[in-house]
N, C-alpha and C positions, 0 to 999 in steps of 0.2 A: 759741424761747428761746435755743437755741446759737449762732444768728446775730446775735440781740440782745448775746450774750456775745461775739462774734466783734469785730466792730463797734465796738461803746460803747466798749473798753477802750482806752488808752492802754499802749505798750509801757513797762513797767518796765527798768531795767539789768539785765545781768545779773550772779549770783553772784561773787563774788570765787572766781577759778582755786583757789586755795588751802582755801579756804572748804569749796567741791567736793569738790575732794579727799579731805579732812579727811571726808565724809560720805559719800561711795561708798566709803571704805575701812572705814566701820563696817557702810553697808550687806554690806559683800564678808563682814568678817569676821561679819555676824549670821545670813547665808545659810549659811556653815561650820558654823556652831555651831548654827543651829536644823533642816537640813536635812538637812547633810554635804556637802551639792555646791555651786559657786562658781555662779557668774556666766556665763550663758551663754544663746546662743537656740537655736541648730541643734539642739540634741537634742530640743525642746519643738515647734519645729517640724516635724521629724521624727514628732512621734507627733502630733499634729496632722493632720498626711498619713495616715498610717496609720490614725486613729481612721475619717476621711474613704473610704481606700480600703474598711475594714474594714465600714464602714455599705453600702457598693455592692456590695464582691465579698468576702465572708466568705469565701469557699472560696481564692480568690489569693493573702489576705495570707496564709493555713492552707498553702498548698503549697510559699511560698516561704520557706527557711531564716531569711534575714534579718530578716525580714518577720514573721515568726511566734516568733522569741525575745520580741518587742514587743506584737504585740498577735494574736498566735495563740491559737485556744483561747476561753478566757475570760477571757485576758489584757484590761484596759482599757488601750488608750495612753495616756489620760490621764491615769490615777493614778500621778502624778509629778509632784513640787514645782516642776518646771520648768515644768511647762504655768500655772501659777500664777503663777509668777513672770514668765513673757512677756506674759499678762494682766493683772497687775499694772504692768508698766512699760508697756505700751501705755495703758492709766488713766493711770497715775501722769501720765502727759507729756502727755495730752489736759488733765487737771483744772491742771496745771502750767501751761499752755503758755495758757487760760483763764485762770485765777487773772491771771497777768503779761502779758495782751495780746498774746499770742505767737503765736496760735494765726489761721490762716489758710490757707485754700484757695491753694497758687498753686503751682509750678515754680518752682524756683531754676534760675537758667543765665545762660549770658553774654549778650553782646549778637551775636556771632558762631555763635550757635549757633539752631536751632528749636528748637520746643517736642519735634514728634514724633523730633525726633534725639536731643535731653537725654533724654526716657522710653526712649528705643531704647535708648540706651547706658548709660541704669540697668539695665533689664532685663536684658539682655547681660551687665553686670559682677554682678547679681546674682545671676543663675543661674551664672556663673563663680564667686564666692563660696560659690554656698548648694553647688555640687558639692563644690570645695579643702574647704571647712569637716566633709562627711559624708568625705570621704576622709581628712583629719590628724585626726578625731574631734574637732573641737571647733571654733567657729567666733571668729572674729577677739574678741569681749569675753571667751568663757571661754578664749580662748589667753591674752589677753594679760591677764588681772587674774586672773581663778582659777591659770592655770598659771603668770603670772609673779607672782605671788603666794606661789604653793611654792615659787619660783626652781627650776622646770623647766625646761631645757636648751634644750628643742625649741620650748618658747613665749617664751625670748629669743631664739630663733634667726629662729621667724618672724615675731616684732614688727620685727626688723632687717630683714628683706628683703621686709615690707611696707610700712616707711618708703623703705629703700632703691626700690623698685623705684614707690613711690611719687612719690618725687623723680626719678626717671628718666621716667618720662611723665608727669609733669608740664610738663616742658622741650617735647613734642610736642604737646599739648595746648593751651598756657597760650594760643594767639591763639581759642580759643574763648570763654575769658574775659577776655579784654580788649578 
């Protein structure tokens, strides 16, 4: 049936940029006001992990500090709006992505690049991410909407020098995609 859905549909345009906006900033402000915490993944997949080490090695997450403020004990990792809310936006953008014909199996990448290089250098930059993101405590959506949302200092600081440093390897990169 999902491949019937995949298939059949024609793509839709998408949203007016502004539109958008206008709707993830209610989403932002409804997550404050119904949960208290913004917009974010890494912490959810953080107990995510933990729920996972916690089913294998109960006694490991238990000896380790970190580890065990989380889901030590009889702590659940998952009893947290976060973990909900990543399930929920992984749904959301499947039924979305469905709904407007958008949704498909494939690799995005240039014409200069291979498939197993594009996945290598996802994996690569997202294990570099998901590490930055548990080390500055918050990962690139809750930096940049929940914390530049309270106009915190540190989460315009690092919106700036991941634009910046974005456009800086970009310039090395660009003959992959073209």
């Amino acid at each position: 049936m999902i491949a019937n859905l995949i298939t059949a549909r024609t793509a839709k345009p998408y949203i007016n940029p502004y539109v958008g906006g206008v709707i993830l900033g209610i989403v932002l402000f409804s997550a404050f006001l119904f949960t208290g915490n913004g917009l974010g993944a890494s912490g959810s997949v953080n107990r995510i992990q933990l729920a996972l080490v916690d089913a294998v090695a109960p006694g490991h997450v238990d000896r380790i500090a970190y580890f065990a403020k989380t889901a030590g004990g009889n702590r659940n990792p998952l009893d947290h709006p976060s973990v909900w809310m990543l399930l929920g936006t992984a749904l959301g953008g499947l039924l979305s992505g469905l709904f407007f014909g958008r949704a498909r199996f494939e690799v995005r990448k240039g014409p200069n690049i291979s498939t197993i290089m594009r996945l290598s250098a996802a994996l690569m930059g997202g294990a570099v991410m998901g590490y930055g993101a548990r080390m500055a405590r918050g990962c690139t959506s809750g930096q940049a909407l929940s914390g530049g949302a309270v106009l915190s200092v540190g989460s315009w600081t690092f919106m700036f020098a991941v634009f910046g440093g974005g456009y800086l390897v970009a310039y090395f990169v660009r003959k992959l995609w073209n």
